[in-house]
C-alpha positions in Angstrom: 6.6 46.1 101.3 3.8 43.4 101.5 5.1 40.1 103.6 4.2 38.1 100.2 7.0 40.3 98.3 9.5 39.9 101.1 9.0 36.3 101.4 9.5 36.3 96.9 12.2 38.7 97.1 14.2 36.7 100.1 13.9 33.2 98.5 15.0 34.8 95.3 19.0 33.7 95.5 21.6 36.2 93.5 24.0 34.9 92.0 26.4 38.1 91.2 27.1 41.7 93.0 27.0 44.5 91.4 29.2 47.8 93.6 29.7 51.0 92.1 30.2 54.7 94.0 28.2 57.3 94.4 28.2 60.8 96.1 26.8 61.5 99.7 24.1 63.4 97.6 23.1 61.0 95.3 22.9 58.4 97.8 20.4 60.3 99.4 18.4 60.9 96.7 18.3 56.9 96.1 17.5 56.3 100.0 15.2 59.1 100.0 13.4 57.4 97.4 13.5 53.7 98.1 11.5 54.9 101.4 9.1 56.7 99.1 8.7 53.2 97.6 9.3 51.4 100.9 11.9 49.3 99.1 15.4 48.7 100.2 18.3 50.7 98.7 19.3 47.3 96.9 16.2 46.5 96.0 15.4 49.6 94.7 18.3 50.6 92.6 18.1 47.0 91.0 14.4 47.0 89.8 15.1 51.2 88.5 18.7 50.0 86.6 16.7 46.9 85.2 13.5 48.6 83.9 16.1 51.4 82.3 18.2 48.7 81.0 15.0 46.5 79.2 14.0 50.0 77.9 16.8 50.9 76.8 17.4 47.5 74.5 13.7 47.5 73.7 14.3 50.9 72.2 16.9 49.3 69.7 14.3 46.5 68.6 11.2 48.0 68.3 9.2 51.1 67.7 6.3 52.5 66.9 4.4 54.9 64.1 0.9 55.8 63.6 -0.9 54.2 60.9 -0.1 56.4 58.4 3.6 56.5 59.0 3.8 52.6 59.5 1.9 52.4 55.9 4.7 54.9 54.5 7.4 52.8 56.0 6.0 49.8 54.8 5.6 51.0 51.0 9.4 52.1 51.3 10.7 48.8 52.0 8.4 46.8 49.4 9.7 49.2 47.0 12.2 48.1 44.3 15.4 49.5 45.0 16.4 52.8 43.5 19.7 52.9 41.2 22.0 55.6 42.9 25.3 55.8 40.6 27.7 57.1 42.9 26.9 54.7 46.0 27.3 51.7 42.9 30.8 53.5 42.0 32.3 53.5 45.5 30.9 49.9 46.0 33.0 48.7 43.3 36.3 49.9 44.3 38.1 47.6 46.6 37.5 48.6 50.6 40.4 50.0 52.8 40.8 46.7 54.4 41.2 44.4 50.7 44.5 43.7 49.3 45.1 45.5 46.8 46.6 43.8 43.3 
């Protein structure tokens, strides 16, 4: 780790911990590679769990098609919608949750 980095990573204050378990094996695997990355443990599982985490929510708010697909995709939302008579017969009977009369 460059001195710059230490120095940004030291004056950066946290304001929560975060402690969970793990097995003598998997904590070797972790240390084994922080060093690889010449990170600390701490360091290291925080920047892995964060870039998994933003991934992970990016996944549920984006995505991507070639051109093609996108124009598909596209043409099926402008589309009018389509008239399906049994979805329009189960949407007018009251739901589990409405009183009943």
């Amino acid at each position: 780790m460059t001195k710059a980095n230490t120095a940004r990573k030291a004056s950066t204050k946290k304001a929560s911990r975060l402690s969970f378990r793990v097995s003598t094996m998997q904590r070797r695997v972790i240390a084994y590679a922080a060093c690889i990355n010449d990170t600390t443990i701490s360091d290291f599982v925080r920047e892995q769990s964060l870039t998994a985490a933003q991934q992970i929510i990016a996944d549920q708010v984006q995505f991507r098609l070639p051109k093609k697909q996108w124009k598909e995709f596209c043409d099926a939302l402008d589309a009018p919608p389509r008239m399906i008579p049994a979805l329009s017969k189960l949407l007018s009977k009251p739901g589990p949750l409405e009183a009943r009369r």
